[in-house]
C-alpha positions, 0 to 999 in steps of 0.5 A, spaced: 412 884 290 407 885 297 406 879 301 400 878 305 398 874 311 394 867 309 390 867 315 392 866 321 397 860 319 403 865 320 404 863 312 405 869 308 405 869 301 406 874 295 399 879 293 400 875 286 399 867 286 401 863 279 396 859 276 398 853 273 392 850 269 394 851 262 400 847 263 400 841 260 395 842 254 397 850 252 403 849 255 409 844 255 414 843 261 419 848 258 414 853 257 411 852 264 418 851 267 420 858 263 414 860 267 416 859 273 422 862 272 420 869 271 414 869 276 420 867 282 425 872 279 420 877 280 418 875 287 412 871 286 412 865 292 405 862 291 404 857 286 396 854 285 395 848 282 389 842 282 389 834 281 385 836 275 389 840 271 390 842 266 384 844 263 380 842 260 379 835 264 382 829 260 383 822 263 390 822 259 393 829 261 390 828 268 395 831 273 400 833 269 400 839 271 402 838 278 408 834 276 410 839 272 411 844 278 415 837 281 420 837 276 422 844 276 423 843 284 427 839 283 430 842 278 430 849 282 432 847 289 428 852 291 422 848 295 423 853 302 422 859 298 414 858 295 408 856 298 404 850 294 396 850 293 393 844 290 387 842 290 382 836 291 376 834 287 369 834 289 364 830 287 362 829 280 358 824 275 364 827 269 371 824 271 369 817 271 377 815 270 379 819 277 378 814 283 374 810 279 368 815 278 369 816 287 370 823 286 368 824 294 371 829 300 370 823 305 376 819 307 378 814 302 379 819 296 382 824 300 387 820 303 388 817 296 389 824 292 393 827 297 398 821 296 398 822 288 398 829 289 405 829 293 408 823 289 407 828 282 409 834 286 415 830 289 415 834 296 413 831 302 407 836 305 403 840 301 402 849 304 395 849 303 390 843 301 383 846 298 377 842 296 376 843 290 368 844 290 363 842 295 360 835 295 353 837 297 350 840 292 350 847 291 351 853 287 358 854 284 361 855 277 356 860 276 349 857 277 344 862 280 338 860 283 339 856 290 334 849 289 334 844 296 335 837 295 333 832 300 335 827 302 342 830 302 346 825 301 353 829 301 359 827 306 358 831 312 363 837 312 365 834 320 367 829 316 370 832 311 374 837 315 377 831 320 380 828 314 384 834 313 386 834 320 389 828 321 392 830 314 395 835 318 398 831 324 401 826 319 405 832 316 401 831 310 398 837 308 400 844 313 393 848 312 386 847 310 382 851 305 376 851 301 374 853 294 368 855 289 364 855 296 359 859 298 357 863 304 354 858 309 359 852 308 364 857 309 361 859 315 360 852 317 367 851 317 369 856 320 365 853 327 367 847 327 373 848 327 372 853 332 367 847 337 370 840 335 378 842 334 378 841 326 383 844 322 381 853 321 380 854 314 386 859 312 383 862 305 377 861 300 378 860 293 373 863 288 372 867 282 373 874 283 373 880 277 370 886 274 365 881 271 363 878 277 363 881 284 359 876 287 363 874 293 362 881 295 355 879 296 356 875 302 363 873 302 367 879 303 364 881 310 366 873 313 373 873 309 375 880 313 372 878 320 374 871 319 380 872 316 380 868 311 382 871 304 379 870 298 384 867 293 381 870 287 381 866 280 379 868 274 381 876 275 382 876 267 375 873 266 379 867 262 383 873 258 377 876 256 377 883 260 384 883 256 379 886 251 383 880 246 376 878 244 372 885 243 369 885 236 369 878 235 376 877 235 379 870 236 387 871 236 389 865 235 392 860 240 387 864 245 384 861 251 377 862 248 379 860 241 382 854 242 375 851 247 369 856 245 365 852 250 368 856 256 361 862 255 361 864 262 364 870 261 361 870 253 355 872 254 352 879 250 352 883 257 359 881 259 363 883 252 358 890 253 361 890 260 368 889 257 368 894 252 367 900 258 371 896 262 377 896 257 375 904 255 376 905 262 384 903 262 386 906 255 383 913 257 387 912 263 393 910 259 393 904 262 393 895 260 386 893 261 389 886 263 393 891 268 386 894 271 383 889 272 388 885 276 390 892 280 382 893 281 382 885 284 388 886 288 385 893 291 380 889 294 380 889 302 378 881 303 384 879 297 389 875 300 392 874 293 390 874 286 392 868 281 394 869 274 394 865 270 399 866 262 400 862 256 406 866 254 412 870 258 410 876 255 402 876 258 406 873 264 410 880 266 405 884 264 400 881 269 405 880 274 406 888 273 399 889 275 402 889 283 405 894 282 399 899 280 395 903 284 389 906 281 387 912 282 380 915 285 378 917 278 378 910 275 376 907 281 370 911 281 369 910 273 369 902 275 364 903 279 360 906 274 360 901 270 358 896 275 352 899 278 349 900 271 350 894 270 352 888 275 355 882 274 354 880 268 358 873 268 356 870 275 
């Protein structure tokens, strides 16, 4: 398993990062702890996870899924061998419960998530401590169309960032990152750490595959010069570019099966573009889930990759993809496809 650096904090950390969403609704403690057997066996020592997980958000499962990763520390002893992402969330109207409805990136609800995070991890210093999504509003998860509100009524990101850096000072956290950012916020980020000397952010956590180039629009250039890679999530387009779901399958106990109202890579144009890409793998011989994890990690501006499984059997095969490289000719069909018909999951 390659590693690579995680910005310029001197970290680094496999090509391959283990997603953990699924844990703690379509995976119970044991498999998730299975899971995490295999991933570490297999030389993976980057775990990603999130105060809100698993998915879907409910106010009764609700950090579940980072005290599952607590309980296998403990149980593995192995805390100095893996990096630990996790995440805090924005601001929302939805989590009414969390905080008392305060998801805000100020200092209050920082402090507060950080602490429950560590208390469910059981650790005491988080690697990487990603906002989750932007306070201000702006484009993510999909939305397309920049509309300005004014006033702007978000926490300012000074404020934001200074927060992270004393949390760094207290040991609390040891690197800063962000996720489902866009290229102006990243950018801000950047600078102030640079001006006012507030932690430098080490990586950007948004979605990247096949179905969804778009931080190459923007994005890709700052994460090379600025070194601060993209942690690509979604790389199977939740299980779709696997091709399970082509000609109206629903396999049971899948993903998409299971919460049909996930449709940003449901859409007429996404299944048309699956279906070429999928083509592409098996002319070639290979697993389209494989393809399409291999093509993100080619990828210059990735740090690494988060794969995510419900089943051990997924798991290998998508931790297998760090093995393959793709050939010019497949690189070029992939290619094709996009310029015909570009992101049609945004």
């Amino acid at each position: 398993m390659d590693s690579r650096p995680l910005g310029k904090t001197g970290i680094k950390v496999s090509a391959i990062c283990l997603g953990t969403m699924t844990w703690g609704e379509q995976n119970s403690e044991a498999d998730a702890h299975r899971q995490l057997d295999l991933a570490a066996d297999s030389g993976v020592t980057f775990i990603d996870a999130a105060e809100m997980y698993p998915i879907p958000v409910k106010a009764g499962t609700q950090g579940f899924t980072e005290s599952i990763i607590g309980s296998w520390l403990k149980r593995a002893q192995n805390r100095g061998r893996v990096a630990i992402a996790t995440k805090v969330s924005g601001r929302s109207r939805e989590f009414t419960w969390l905080r008392g409805g305060g998801t805000r990136l100020d200092r209050a609800n920082i402090t507060a998530a950080v602490e429950a995070s560590l208390r469910r991890l059981g650790i005491d210093v988080i690697d990487l401590y990603q906002l989750h999504w932007p306070d201000r509003r702006t484009n993510f998860f999909g939305a397309l169309g920049y509309v300005h509100r004014a006033p702007d009524d978000s926490v300012p990101l000074e404020e934001t960032l200074s927060v992270l850096g004393d949390l760094v000072t207290a040991g609390k956290i040891r690197h800063a990152g962000v996720s489902n950012e866009t290229p102006w916020g990243l950018t801000r980020y950047l600078n102030l750490a640079d001006t006012r000397a507030l932690p430098r952010v080490a990586s950007i956590q948004n979605p990247y595959s096949l179905l969804n180039r778009t931080f190459e629009i923007g994005l890709a250039e700052i994460a090379i010069r600025e070194s601060c890679g993209l942690l690509a999530y979604s790389p199977l387009g939740f299980g779709v570019l696997s091709g399970k779901y082509l000609n109206g399958a629903n396999p049971k106990n899948a993903r998409l099966t299971l919460f049909p109202e996930y449709k940003r890579y449901q859409s007429g144009r996404a299944r048309h573009a699956t279906a070429a890409y999928v083509g592409i793998a098996r002319r070639h011989g290979l697993k389209p889930a494989q393809l399409a994890i291999a093509y993100a990690l080619s990828r210059p501006f990735v740090t690494s990759v988060i794969i995510g499984a419900t089943t051990l059997e997924q798991l290998k095969e998508n931790i297998g993809a760090a093995s393959l490289r793709l050939s010019d000719e497949v690189l070029a069909e992939i290619e094709a496809v996009h310029n015909a018909d570009p992101n049609p999951s945004p």
